[in-house]
C-alpha positions in Angstrom: -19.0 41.8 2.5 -21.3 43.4 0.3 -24.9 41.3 0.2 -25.8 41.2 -3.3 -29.8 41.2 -2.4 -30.0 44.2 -0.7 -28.0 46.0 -3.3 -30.7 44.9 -5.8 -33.7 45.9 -3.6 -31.8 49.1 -4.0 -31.3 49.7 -6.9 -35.4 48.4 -8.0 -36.3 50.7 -5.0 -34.5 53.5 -6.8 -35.7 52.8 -10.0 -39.4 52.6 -8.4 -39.9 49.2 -8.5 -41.0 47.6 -5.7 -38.1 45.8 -4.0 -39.6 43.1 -2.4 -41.1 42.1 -5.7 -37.6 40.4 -6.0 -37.8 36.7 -6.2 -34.5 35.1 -7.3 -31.2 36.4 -8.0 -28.0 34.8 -9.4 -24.1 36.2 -10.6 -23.3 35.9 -14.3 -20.4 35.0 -15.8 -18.3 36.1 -18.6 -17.4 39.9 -18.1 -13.9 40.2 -17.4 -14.5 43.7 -14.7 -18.2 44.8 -13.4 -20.2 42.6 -11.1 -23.2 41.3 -13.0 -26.3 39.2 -11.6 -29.7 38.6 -12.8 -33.0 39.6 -11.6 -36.0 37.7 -11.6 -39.1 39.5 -10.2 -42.5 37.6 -8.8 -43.7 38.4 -11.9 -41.7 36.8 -13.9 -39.3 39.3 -15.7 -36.1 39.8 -15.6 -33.4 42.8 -15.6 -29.4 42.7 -14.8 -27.5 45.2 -12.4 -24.4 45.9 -13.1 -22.0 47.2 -10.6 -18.7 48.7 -10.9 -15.5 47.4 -9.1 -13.8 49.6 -6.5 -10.3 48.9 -7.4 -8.6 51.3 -9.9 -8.6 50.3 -13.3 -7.3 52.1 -16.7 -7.9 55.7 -16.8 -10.9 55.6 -19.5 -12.5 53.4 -17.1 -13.6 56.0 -15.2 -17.9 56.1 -14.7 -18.0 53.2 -17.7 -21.7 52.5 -16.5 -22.4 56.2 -17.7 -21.1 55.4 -21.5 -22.9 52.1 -20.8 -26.1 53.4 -20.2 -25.4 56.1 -23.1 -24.6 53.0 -25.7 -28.4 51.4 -24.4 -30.2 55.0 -24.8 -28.3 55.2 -28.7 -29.5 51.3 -29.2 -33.4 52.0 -28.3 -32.7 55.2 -31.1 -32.1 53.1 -33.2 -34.0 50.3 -33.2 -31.3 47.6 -32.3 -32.2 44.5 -29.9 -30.2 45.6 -27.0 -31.1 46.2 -22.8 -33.1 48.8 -22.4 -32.0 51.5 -19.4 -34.3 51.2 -16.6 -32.1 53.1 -14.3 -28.6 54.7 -13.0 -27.1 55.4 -10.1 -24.1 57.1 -11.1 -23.0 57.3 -7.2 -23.1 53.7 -6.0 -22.2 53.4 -9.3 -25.1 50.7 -10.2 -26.7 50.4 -13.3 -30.4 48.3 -14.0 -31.1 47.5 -17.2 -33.6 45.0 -19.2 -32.6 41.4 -19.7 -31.9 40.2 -23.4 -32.8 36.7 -24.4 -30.6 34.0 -25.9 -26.9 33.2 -25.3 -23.6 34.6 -26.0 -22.0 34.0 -29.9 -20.6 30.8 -29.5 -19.0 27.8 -32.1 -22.3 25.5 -32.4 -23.8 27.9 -35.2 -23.4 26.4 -38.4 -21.6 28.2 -41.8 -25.3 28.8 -42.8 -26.8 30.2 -39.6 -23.2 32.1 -39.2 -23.5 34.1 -42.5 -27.0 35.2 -41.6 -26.2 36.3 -38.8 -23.4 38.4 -39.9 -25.8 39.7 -41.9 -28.0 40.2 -39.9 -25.3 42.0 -37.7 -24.1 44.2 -40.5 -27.3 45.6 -40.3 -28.2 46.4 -36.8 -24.4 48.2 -36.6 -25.2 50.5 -39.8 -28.7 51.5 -37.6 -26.2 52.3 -34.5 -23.5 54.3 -36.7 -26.8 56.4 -38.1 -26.8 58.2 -33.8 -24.8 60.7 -34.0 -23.8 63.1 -31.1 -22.6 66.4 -30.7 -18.7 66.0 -30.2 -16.3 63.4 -30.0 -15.5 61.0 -27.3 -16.4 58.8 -24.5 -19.2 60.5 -22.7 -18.6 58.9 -19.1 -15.9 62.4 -18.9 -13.1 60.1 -17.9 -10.8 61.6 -20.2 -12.4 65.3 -19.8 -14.9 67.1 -22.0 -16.1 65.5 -25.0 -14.0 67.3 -28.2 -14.8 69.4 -31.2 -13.0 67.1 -33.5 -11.9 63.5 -33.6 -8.2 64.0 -33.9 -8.4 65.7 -30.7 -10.6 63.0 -28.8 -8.7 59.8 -29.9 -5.1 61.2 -29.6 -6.3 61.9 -26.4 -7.9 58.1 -25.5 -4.5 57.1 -27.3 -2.2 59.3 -24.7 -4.5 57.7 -21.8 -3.9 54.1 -22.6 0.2 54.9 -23.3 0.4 56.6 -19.8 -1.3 53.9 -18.0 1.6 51.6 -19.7 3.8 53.6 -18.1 2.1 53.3 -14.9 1.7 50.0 -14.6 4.6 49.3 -16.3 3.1 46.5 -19.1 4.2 44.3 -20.8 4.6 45.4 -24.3 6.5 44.4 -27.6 8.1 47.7 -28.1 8.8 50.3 -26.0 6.4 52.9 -25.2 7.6 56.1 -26.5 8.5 54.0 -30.0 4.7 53.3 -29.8 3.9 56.3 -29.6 6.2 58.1 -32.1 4.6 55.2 -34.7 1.1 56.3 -33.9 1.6 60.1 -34.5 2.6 59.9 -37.9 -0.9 58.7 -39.3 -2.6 61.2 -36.8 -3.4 63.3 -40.0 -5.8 60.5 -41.4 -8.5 61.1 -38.0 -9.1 64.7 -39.5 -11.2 62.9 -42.0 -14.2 62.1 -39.4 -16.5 64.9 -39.2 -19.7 63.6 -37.7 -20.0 61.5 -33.9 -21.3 58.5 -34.2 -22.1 56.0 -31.6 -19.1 53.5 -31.4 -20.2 49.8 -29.1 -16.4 49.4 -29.5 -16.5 45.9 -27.7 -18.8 43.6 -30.3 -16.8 40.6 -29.7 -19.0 37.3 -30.6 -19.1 37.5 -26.0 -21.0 40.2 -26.3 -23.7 39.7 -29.3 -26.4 37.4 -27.8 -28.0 34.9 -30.4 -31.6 33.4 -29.6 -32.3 30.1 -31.4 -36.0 28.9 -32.1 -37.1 25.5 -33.9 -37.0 27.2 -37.3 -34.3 29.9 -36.9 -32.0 31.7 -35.0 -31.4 35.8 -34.7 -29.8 38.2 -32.7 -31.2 38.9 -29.2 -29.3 41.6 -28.1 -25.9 43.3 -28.2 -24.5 44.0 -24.4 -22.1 45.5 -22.4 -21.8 48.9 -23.8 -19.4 50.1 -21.5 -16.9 51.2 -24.0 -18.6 53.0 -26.0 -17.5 56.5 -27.7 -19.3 58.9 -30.1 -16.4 58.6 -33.0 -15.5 57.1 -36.3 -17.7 53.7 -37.1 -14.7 52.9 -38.6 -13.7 51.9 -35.2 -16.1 49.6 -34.8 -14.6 47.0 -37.2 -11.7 45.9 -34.8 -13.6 44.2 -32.2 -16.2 42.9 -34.8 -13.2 41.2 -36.5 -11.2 40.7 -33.2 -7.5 39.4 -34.2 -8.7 39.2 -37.6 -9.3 41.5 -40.7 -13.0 42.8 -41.0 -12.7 42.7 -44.8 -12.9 39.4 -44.9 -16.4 38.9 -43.3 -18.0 39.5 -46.9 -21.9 38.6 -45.0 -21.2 41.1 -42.3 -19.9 43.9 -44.5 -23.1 42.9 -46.9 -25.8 43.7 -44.1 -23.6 46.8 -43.3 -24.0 48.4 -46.4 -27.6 47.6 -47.2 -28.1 49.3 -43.5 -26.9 52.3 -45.0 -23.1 51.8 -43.7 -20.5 53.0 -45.9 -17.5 50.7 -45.3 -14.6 52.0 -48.1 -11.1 50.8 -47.3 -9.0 53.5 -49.1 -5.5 54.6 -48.1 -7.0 57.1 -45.2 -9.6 54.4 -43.8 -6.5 51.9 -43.6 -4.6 54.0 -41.6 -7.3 54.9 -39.3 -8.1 51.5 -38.7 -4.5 50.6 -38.1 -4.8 53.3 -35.2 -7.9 51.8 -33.5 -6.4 48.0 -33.9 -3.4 49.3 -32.0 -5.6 51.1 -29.4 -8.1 48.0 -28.7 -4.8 45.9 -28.6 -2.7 48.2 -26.0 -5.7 48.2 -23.8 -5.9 44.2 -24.1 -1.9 44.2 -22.8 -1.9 47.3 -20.7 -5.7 45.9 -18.4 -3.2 42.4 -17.3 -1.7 44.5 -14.4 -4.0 47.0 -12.9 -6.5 43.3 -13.6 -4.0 40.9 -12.0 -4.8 38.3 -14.6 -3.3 34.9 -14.5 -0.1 33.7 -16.1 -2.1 31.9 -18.6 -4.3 34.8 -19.6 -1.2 36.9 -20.0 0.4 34.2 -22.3 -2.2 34.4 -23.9 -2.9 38.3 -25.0 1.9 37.9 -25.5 1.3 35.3 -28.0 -1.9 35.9 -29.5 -2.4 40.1 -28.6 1.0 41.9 -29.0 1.8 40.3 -32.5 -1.1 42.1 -33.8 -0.2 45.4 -32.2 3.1 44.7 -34.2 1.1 44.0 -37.2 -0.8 47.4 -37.3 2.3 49.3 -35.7 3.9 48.3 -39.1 1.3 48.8 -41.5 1.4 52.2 -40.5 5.4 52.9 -40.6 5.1 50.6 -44.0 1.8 53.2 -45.5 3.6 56.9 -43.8 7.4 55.9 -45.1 
């Protein structure tokens, strides 16, 4: 049995801070794959380690605490409340990172403090879009080399997810090689993203943290990085709209573009956001198995998941026919 404490003295030692500064530890809840705890140091600060599971997972999960701690290097760039990286240990693999303050997105926030947020939001993902890379892909090398082009990089993360449905033999609401044949046809509309930028790819409300004073509240921090890919921002939308349709969050897609964002929904962008829906969604059905989730989270991702991997299957045979 592993003993959490001295794998955090560890790690601290590693990143040269003295490990018997370490005064309290606890787990954290919420994540759905890495082990995460809090550290609180005599001191008084805090930091969380992050430690990958052993057991094998979906092939573009491969090293996901090296395109974590990319996503936190991209976020201090630019400016963005986020951790910041205090350390790596690609071999354990561990990861030690700053605390953020506040709590997870939840449904106490009022229309008001909602909209300003979004805003607010909008704003901070226009400042992570403006980090750009120098090819296409996620940087952790699970898939191979990072690519010359988009096309090349997302059919690729594409062909990864539909062979680990053949793997593990998922559950899905059409068969695989249909799913497949759909996608192709709109693979023309990736050749339109030139430049890399720095995709979270996981901004679920989960995973924005929202600090609340007396007079206000405001972002704290957006965490858990570990899907990020240098790619199209248009990707971005999906989780920041998660079942829903991003063009509908008029506050967040107000903040975006006074950041600088450009978010233009012509026939192209449509079909390019059809393609990242269906790859967020196949990952959400295909991770059940190699996961061993519970019958009720399965029913859940069949009845709420798979229709919307339908939805964008068709948009696209309904926009290339």
């Amino acid at each position: 049995m592993v003993d959490s404490w001295e794998r955090a003295r560890s790690i601290l030692e590693y990143a040269e801070i003295p490990p018997d500064r370490l005064a309290h530890l606890r787990p954290l809840t919420g994540g759905t794959y890495n082990t995460v705890e809090e550290l609180r140091l005599t001191d008084g600060s805090r930091y969380v380690v992050k430690v990958a599971p052993d057991a094998p997972g979906l092939r573009y999960e491969s090293r996901l605490l090296v395109a974590e701690a990319e996503f936190y290097r991209g976020a201090e760039t630019a400016g963005v409340p986020a951790p910041r990286l205090v350390a790596l240990d690609d071999e354990s693999p561990v990861l030690l990172m700053t605390a953020c303050s506040g709590e997870p997105w939840d449904g106490s926030l009022t229309e008001s403090e909602r909209a300003c947020l979004r805003t607010e939001l909008g704003c901070q993902v226009a400042a992570l879009h403006r980090v750009t890379g120098t090819a296409f892909g996620y940087p952790s090398g699970a898939l191979g080399p990072l690519a010359p082009d988009w096309r090349t990089a997302f059919t690729g993360m594409l062909d990864a997810i539909l062979d680990d449905a053949r793997r593990f033999a998922a559950r899905l609401p059409r068969p695989v090689e249909e799913i497949a044949g759909t996608l192709r046809v709109a693979y023309g509309a990736l050749d339109g993203v030139t430049v890399p930028a720095l995709v979270h790819f996981d901004l679920w409300d989960g995973n924005i943290l929202v600090e609340r004073s007396a007079e206000s509240v405001r972002i704290g921090g957006l965490i858990d990085g570990e899907r990020m890919f240098w790619g199209d921002p248009l990707a971005e939308f999906v989780s920041l709209a998660l079942l829903g349709d991003i063009r509908k969050d008029e506050a967040f897609l107000t903040g975006y573009r006074e950041g600088g964002g450009r978010a233009e929904f012509d026939r192209p962008a449509l079909l390019r956001l059809a393609l990242y829906r269906a790859y967020l969604y196949l990952i959400m059905l295909v991770e059940t198995v190699p996961r061993a989730m519970g019958e009720g989270d399965i029913r859940w991702r069949e009845e709420a998941v798979a229709p919307e991997l339908v939805a964008a299957l068709d948009e696209i045979e309904e926009a290339t026919s």
